[in-house]
C-alpha positions as CSV (number, residue, x, y, z in Angstrom):
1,X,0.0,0.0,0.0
2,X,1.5,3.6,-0.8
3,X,0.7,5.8,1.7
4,X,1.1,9.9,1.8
5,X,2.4,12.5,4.9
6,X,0.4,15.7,4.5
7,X,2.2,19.0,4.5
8,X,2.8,19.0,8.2
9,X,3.0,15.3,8.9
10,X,5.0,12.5,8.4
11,X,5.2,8.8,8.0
12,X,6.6,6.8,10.8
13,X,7.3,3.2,9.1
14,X,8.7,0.3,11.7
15,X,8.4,-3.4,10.9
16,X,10.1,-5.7,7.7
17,X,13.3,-4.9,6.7
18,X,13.6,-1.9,9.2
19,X,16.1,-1.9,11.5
20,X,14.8,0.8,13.8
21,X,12.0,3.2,12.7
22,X,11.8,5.0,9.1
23,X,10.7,8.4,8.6
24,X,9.3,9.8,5.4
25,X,6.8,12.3,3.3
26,X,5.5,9.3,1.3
27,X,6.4,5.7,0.5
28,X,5.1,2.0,0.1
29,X,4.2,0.2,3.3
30,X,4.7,-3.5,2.6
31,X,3.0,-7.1,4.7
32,X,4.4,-6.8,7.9
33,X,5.4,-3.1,8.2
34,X,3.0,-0.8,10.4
35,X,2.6,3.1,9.5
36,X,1.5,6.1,11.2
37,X,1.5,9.6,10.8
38,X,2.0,12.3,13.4
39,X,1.8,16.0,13.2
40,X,4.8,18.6,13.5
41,X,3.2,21.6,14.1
42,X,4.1,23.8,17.0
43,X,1.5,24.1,20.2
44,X,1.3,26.7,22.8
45,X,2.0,25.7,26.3
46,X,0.7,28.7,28.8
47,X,1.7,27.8,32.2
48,X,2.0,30.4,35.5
49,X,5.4,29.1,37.5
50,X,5.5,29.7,41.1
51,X,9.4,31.0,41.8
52,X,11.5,32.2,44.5
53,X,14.6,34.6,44.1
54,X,17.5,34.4,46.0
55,X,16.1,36.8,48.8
56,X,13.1,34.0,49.4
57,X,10.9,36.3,47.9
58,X,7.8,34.1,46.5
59,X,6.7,34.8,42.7
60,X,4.0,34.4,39.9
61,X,5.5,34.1,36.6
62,X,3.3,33.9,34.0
63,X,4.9,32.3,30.5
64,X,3.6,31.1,26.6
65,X,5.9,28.7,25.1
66,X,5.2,27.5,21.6
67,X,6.9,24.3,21.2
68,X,7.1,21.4,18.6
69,X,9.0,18.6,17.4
70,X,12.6,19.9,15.8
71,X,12.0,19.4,11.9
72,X,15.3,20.5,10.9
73,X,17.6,17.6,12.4
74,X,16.4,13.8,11.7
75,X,17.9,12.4,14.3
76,X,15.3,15.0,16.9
77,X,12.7,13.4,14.5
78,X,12.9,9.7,15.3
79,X,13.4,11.0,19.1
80,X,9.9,12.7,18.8
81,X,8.8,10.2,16.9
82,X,9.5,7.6,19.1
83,X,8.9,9.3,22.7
84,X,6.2,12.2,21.9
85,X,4.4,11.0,19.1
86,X,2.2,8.4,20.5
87,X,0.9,10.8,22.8
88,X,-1.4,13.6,21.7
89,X,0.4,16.8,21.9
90,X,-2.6,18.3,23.8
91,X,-2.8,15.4,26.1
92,X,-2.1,15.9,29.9
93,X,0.8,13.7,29.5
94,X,2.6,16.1,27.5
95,X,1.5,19.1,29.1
96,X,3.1,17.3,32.5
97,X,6.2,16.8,30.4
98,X,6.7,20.4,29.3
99,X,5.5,21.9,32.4
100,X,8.5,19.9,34.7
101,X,11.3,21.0,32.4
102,X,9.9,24.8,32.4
103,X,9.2,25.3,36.4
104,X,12.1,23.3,37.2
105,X,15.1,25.5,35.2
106,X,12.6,28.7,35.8
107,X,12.8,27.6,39.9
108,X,16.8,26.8,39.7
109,X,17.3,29.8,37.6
110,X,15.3,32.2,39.7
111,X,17.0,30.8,43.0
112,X,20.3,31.8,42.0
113,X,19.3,36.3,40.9
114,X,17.9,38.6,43.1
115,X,14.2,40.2,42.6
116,X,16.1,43.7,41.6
117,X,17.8,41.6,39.1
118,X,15.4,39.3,37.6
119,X,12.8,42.9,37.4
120,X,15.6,44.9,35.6
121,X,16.8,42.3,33.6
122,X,13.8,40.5,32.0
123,X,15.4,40.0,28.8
124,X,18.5,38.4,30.2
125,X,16.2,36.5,32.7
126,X,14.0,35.3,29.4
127,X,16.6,34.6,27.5
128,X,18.5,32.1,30.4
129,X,15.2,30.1,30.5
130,X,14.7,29.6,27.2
131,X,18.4,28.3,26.9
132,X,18.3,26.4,29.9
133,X,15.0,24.4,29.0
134,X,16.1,24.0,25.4
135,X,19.0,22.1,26.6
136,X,16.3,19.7,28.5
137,X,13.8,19.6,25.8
138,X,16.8,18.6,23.1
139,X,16.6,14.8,24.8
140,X,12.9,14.5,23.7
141,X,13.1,15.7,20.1
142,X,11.0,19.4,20.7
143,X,12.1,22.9,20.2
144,X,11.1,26.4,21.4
145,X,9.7,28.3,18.7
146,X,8.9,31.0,20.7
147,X,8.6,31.9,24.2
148,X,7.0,34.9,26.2
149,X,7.6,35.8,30.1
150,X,4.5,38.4,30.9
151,X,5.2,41.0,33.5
152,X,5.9,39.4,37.1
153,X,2.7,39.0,39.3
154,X,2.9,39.1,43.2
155,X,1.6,36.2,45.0
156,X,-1.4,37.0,47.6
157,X,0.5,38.5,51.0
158,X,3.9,39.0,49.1
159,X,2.9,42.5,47.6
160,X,6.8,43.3,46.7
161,X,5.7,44.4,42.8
162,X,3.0,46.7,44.2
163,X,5.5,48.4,47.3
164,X,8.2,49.0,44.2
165,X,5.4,50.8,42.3
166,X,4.6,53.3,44.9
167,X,7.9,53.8,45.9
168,X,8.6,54.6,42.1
169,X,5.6,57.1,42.2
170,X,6.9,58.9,45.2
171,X,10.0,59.0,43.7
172,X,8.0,60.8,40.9
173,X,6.6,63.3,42.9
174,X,9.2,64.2,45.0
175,X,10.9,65.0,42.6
176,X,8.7,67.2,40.5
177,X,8.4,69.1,44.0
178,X,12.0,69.7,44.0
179,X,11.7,71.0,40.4
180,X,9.3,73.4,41.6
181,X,11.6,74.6,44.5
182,X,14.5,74.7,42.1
183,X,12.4,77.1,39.5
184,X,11.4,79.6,42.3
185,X,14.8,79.9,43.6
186,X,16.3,80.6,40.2
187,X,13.4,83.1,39.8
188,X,14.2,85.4,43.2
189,X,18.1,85.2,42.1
190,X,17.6,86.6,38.6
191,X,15.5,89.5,40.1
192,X,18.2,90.3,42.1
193,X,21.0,89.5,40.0
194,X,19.6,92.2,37.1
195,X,19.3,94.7,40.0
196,X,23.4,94.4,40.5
197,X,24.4,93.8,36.6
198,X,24.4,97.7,36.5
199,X,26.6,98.3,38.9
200,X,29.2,95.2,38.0
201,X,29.9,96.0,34.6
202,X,31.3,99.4,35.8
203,X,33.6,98.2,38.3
204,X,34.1,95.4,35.4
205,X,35.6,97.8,32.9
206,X,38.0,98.6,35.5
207,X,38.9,95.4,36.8
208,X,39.6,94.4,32.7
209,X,41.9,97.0,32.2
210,X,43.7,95.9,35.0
211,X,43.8,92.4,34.1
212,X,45.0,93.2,30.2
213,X,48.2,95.3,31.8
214,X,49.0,92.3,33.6
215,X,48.5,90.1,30.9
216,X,50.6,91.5,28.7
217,X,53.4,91.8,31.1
218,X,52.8,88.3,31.5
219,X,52.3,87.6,27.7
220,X,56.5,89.0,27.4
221,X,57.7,87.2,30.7
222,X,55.8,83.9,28.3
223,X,57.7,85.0,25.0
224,X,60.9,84.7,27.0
225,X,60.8,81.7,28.4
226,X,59.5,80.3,25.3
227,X,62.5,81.3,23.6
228,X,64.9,80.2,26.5
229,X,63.6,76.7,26.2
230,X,63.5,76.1,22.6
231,X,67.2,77.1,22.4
232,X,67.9,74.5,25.1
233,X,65.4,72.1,23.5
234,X,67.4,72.8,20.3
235,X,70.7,72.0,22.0
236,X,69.4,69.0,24.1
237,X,68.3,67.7,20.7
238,X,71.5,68.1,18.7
239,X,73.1,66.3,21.6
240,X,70.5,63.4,21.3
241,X,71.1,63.3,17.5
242,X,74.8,62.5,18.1
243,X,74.1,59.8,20.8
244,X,71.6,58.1,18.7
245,X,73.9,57.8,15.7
246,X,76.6,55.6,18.0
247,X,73.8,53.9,19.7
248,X,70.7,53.7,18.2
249,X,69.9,49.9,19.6
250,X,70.8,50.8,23.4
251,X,67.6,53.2,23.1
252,X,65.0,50.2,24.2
253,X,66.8,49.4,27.6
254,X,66.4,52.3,28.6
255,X,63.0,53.1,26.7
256,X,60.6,52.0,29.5
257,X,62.1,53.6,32.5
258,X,62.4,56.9,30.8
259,X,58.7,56.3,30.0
260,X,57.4,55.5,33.3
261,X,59.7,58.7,35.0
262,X,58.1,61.0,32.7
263,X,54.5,59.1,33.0
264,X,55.1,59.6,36.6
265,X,56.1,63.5,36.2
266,X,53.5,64.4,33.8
267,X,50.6,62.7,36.3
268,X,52.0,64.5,39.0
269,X,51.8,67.4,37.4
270,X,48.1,66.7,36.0
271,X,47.0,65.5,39.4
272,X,48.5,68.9,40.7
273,X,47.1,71.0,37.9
274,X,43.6,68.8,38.3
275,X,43.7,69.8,42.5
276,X,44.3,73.7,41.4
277,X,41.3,73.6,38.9
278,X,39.0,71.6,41.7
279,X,40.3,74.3,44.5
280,X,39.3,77.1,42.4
281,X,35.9,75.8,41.2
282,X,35.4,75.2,45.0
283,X,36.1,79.0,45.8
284,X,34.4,80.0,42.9
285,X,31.0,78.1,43.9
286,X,31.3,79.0,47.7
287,X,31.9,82.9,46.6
288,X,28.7,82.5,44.2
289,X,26.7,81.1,47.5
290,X,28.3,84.1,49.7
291,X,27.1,86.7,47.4
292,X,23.7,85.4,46.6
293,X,23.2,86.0,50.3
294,X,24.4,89.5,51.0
295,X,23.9,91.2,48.0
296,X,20.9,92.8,49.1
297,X,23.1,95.0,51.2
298,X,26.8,94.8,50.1
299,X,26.1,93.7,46.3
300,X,28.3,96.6,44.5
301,X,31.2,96.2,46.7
302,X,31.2,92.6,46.8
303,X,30.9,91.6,43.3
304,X,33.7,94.2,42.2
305,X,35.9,92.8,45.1
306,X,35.3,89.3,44.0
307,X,35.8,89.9,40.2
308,X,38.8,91.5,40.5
309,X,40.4,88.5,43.2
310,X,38.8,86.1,40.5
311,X,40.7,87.7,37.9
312,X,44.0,88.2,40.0
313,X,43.6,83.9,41.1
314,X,43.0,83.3,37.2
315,X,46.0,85.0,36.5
316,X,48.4,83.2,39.3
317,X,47.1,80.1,38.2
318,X,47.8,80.7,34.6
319,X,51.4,81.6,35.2
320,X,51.7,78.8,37.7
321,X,50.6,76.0,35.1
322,X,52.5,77.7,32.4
323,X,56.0,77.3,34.3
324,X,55.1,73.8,35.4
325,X,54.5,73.4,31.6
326,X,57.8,74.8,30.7
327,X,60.0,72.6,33.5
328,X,58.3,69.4,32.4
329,X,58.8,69.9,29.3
330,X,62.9,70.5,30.0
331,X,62.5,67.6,32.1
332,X,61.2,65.0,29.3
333,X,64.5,66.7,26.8
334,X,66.8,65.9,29.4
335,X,65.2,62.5,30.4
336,X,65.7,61.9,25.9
337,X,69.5,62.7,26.1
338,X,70.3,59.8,29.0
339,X,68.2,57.8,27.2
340,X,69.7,58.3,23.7
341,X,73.2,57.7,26.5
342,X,72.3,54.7,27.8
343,X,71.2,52.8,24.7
344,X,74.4,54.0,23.1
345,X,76.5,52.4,26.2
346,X,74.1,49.2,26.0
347,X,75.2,49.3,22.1
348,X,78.2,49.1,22.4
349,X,78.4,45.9,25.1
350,X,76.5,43.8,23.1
351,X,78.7,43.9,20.0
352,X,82.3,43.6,22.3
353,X,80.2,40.6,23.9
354,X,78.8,39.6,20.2
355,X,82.7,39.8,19.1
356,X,83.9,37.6,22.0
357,X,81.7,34.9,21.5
358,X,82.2,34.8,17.5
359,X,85.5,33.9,18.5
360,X,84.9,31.3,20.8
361,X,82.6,30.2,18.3
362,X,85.4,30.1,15.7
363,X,87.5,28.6,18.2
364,X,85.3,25.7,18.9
365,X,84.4,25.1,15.1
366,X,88.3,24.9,14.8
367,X,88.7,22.1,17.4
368,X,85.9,20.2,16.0
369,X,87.7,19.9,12.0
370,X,90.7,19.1,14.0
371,X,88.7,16.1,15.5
372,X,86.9,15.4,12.3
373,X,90.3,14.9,10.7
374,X,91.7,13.1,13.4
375,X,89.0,11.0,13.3
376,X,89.4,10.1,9.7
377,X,93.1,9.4,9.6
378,X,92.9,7.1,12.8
379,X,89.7,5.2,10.9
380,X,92.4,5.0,7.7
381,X,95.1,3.9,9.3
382,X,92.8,0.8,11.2
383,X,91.3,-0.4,7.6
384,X,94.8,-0.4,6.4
385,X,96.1,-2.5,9.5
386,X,93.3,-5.1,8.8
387,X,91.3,-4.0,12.2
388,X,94.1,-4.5,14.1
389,X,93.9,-2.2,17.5
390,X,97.1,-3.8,19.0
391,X,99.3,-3.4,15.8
392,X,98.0,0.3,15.0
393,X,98.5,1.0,19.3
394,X,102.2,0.2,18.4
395,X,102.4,2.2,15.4
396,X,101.1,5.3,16.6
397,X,103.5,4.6,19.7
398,X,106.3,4.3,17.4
399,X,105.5,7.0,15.2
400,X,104.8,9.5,18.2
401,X,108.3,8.8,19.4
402,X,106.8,7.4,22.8
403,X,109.9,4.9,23.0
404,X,112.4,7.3,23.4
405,X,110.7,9.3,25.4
406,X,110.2,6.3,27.7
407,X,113.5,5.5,27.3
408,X,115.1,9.2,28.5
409,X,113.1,9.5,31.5
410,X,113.9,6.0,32.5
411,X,118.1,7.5,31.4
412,X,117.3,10.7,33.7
413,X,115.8,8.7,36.7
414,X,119.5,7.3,37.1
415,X,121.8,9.9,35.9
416,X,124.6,10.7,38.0
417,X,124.2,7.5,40.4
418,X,127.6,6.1,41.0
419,X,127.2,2.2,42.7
420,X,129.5,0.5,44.3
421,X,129.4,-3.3,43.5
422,X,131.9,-6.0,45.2
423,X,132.6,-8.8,43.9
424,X,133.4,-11.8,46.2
425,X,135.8,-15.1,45.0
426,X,135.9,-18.4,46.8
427,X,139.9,-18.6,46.4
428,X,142.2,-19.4,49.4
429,X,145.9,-18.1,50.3
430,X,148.5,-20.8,49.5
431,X,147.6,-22.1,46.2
432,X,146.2,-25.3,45.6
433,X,148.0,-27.4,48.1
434,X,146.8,-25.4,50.8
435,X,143.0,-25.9,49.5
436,X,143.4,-29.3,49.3
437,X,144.8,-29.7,52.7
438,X,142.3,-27.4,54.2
439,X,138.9,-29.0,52.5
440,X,140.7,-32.0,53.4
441,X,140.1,-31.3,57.0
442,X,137.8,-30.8,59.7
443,X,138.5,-27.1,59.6
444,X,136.9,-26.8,56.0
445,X,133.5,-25.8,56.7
446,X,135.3,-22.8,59.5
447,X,138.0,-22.2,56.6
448,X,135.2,-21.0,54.7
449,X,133.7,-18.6,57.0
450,X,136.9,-17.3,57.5
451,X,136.7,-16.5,53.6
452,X,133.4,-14.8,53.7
453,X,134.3,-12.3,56.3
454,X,137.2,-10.4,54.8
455,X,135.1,-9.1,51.8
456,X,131.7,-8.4,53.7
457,X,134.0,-6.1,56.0
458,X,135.2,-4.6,52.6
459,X,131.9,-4.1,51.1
460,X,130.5,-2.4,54.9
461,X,133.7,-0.2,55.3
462,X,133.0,0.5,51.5
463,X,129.3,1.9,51.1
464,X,129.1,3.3,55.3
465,X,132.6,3.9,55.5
466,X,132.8,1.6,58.8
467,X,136.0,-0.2,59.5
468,X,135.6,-4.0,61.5
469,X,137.0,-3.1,65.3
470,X,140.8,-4.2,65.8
471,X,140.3,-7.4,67.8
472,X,138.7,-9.1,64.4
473,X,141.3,-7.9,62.3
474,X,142.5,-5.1,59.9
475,X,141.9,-4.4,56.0
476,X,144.6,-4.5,53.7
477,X,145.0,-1.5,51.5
478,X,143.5,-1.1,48.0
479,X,146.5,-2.4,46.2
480,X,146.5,-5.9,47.9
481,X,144.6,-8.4,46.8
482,X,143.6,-10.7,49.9
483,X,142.9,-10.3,53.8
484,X,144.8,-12.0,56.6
485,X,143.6,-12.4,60.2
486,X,145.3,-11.7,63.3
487,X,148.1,-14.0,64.8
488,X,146.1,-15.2,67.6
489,X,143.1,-16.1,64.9
């Protein structure tokens, strides 16, 4: 059977040869498939949501949502396909269903903003609930076409809405009686002020003329110093031209505390100019109060008086702000010169310290080749010795002269060394009868000591110098050849 969605429905086809549900405008249903249809349209959903702001203050607030299933994304579809659209969208089910997710974000949201906040800031507040219950209503498939938060009821006994409106309208009419008040005093000062407008602009004239001599005294002393400081300026700036030239990279070293010194200076000197300009509005507006109240009787004299010390103040403070300008700006020149200094000194450390380690660098590269071709000649001289690390050991031993060298040390450990070596015979005074009469003996083994002492006595006296005491016997002399023992021996 072919079946067809209307324009705002569509076919939810589950059975044969569907894994999970199909969704369509129009197709064939087949034995053992089942179809329904189910309407996307949007509903309105008008609900009145009991809240309480963080101060525990209880309120109504009344709410349209118009909500419907989210045609745009399939996957929202089959959710509200599978989870809504059995239900009628009317139905109290669904109505149960929207209503929890809007008073439950409306209740958290509202817990968490003052009253003052949530009344001045309905749009935010309206706009926190529609995200916040969009996020909950995503699960099921719906969307929020539209939503509208009506103005903010009081609940019966909690009359805070209605207090906030009188307080507004006695706000209202206070201040329209303060208006009022306002107008009648400007009224009763004109009248008085035209009254004394005759008499000021007389003793204005003259307090203007006095005021232009001064200025232009002041206007020369101005010229002066003007002049005076651009020749120093001009100075102070050839010297900067000549420092920058030797050292223009040393200039951002020093950049930033030049910066904040002169920073510093010039919101001194606006903080001082600033205190000046408050002090004399001050004065000026606690003059204007003074006046207002005794002009009646001393409005003539007063007002010249105080036009004349306004003019005299406004003339101090002009010359004061105009020398303060004038040693700031020397200040900042000379603050450029060490500047333009410093970075020249900086300059020329980093290229001695650039220069030294070029050279180590150079140095190190050099020792490296040497290496490298070290390297190489020892790997050449091993292939041509067949591997051999014994054979090529003894060559470079050879060839480095290590042999001699061993050699002379071991000469120089015993240069000038002058030993003494005896040399001891086992021959016997008398010739050969005499030995063969004496081994013949008894006495041979004693005849034998006999023959060892004589030359152990020589060899002692010899290397210590020691002579054997007399009652053993006495040495011969050098030129005869054997030793002979006392008479009584």
């Amino acid at each position: 059977m072919f079946r067809v969605a209307g324009a705002s429905e569509y076919l939810v086809i589950t059975g044969t040869g569907i894994r999970d549900v199909k969704l369509a405008k129009k197709s064939w249903v087949i034995p053992g498939q089942r179809c329904t249809k189910f309407d996307i349209s949007p509903v309105n959903y008008t609900y009145e949501v009991q809240a309480m702001s963080a101060e525990k203050l209880p309120f109504i607030l009344p709410a349209v949502f118009t909500i419907g299933p989210r045609t745009d994304d399939m996957d929202s579809l089959k959710k509200y396909a599978k989870l809504i659209s059995p239900h009628d969208k009317l139905s109290a089910h669904v109505k149960d269903l929207v209503k929890g997710v809007i008073e439950g974000e409306t209740r958290v949201l509202a817990a968490s903003m003052t009253m003052e906040e949530i009344f001045r800031g309905t749009k935010e507040f309206k706009q926190e609930v529609f995200e916040r219950v969009q996020l909950e209503l995503d699960q099921f498939g719906l969307v929020i076409y539209n939503a509208n938060i009506k103005q903010l009821v009081d609940i019966p006994g909690h009359e805070y809405f209605s207090y906030l409106g009188q307080k507004t309208q006695m706000e209202a009419a206070n201040q329209a009686k303060i208006d009022v008040a306002e107008a009648k005093k400007k009224g009763e000062i004109g009248a008085k002020l035209r009254d004394g407008e005759t008499l000021q602009n007389a003793a204005k004239i003259d307090a203007e003329t006095k005021i232009i001599s001064v200025q232009r005294q002041g206007d020369g002393k101005k010229e002066e110093i003007k002049v005076k400081s651009e020749v120093k300026i001009f100075e102070n700036e050839r010297e900067a031209e000549v420092a920058e030239a030797n050292a223009e990279l040393s200039k951002k070293k020093a950049g930033w505390t030049q910066e904040a010194q002169v920073a510093e200076v010039e919101s001194a000197k606006a903080v001082a100019l600033r205190e000046a300009e408050l002090q004399r509005e001050v004065e000026r507006m606690n003059a204007m109060t003074q006046t207002e109240k005794l002009k009646a009787e001393f409005l003539s004299k007063a007002s010249v008086e105080y036009e004349t010390k306004v003019q005299e103040a406004n003339w101090e403070l002009y010359k004061t702000q105009k020398a303060a300008e004038a040693i700031l700006f020397e200040k900042e020149r000379e603050a450029e010169a060490q500047k333009a200094l410093a970075e020249a000194s900086f300059y020329a450390s980093q290229q001695a310290a650039d220069a030294g380690l070029y050279a180590k660098r150079r140095e190190a590269e050099g020792i490296v080749a040497v290496a490298q071709a070290q390297g190489v000649y020892l790997r050449t001289l091993l292939e041509a010795l067949g591997g051999n690390y014994a054979a090529l050991r003894d060559y470079m031993m050879i060839n480095n002269g290590m042999f001699q060298e061993i050699a002379k040390i071991n000469a120089e450990a015993v240069h000038g060394l002058q030993p003494k070596i005896s040399i001891w015979t086992g021959g016997v005074a008398g010739g050969e009868g005499g030995d063969k009469a004496v081994t013949g003996s008894a006495l041979a083994e004693i005849a034998n000591v006999y023959r060892a002492l004589p030359p152990l006595f020589k060899t002692v006296q010899e290397q210590t110098g020691m002579e054997p005491p007399p009652w053993m016997g006495s040495l011969k002399d050098a030129g005869e050849e054997r030793y002979s023992p006392r008479e009584s021996i």
